[in-house]
C-alpha positions as CSV (number, residue, x, y, z in Angstrom):
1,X,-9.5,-12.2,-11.8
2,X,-12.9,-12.6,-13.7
3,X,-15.9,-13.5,-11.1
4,X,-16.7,-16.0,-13.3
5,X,-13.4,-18.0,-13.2
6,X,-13.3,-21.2,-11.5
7,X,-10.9,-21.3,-8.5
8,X,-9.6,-24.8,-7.0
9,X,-8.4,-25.5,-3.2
10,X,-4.7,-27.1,-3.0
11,X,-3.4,-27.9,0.7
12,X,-0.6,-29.3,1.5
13,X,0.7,-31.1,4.6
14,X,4.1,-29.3,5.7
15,X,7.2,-31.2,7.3
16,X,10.3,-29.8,9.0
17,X,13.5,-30.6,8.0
18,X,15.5,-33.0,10.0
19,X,18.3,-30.7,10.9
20,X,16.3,-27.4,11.7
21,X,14.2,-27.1,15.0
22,X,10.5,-26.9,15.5
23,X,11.2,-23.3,16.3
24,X,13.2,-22.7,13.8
25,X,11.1,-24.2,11.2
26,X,7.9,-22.0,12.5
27,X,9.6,-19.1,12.3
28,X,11.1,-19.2,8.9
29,X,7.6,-20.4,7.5
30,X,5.6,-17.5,8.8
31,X,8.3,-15.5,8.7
32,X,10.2,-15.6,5.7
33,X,8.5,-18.1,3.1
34,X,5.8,-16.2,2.7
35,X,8.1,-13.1,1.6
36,X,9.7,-15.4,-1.4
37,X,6.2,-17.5,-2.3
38,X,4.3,-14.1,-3.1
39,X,7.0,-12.2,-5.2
40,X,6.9,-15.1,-7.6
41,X,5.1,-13.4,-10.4
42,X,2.1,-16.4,-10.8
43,X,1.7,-16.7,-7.4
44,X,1.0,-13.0,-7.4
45,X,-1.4,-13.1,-10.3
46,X,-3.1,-16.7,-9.7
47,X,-3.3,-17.0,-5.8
48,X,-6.4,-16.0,-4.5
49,X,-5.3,-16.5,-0.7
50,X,-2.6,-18.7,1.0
51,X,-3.0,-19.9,4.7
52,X,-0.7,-21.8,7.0
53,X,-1.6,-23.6,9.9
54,X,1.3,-24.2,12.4
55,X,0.8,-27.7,14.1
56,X,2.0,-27.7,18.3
57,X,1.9,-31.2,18.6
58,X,2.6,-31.3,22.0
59,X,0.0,-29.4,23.3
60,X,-2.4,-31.8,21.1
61,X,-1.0,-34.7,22.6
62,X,-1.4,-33.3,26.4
63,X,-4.6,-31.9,25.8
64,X,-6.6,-34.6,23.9
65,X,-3.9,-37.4,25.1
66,X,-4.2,-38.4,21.4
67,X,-1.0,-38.7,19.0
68,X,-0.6,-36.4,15.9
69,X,0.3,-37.0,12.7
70,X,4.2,-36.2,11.9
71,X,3.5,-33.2,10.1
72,X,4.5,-29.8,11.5
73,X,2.1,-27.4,9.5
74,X,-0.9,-27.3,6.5
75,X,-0.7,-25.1,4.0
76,X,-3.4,-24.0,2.0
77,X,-4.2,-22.3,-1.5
């Protein structure tokens, strides 16, 4: 990519599924997603860096005694 090119930011707010667990759903996203999102050919040629954020909303909740938002993770690109 050209230093002079313009680059953009995109995040996204991440939901589990339903039927999966918390645990189940951080694993697979750290684990796996990111296997299948960078052999996609654009990805690989466009995407300057991707970052997740894994949300423990209980902790937040115990430690700030605030409520979170019902998203389980950010992602970012």
């Amino acid at each position: 990519m050209s230093t002079t090119e313009k680059l953009i930011k995109i995040s996204f707010l991440i939901r589990k599924r339903d039927d999966i667990t918390t645990e189940e759903f951080h694993r697979y996203w750290s684990e796996e997603h990111p296997k299948a999102w960078l052999s996609v050919a654009i990805v690989k040629a466009k995407i300057v860096k991707y970052s997740q954020f894994h949300f423990n909303n209980s902790l937040i909740d115990a430690s700030m005694g605030l409520s979170m938002t019902p998203y389980d993770g950010a992602a970012s690109l």
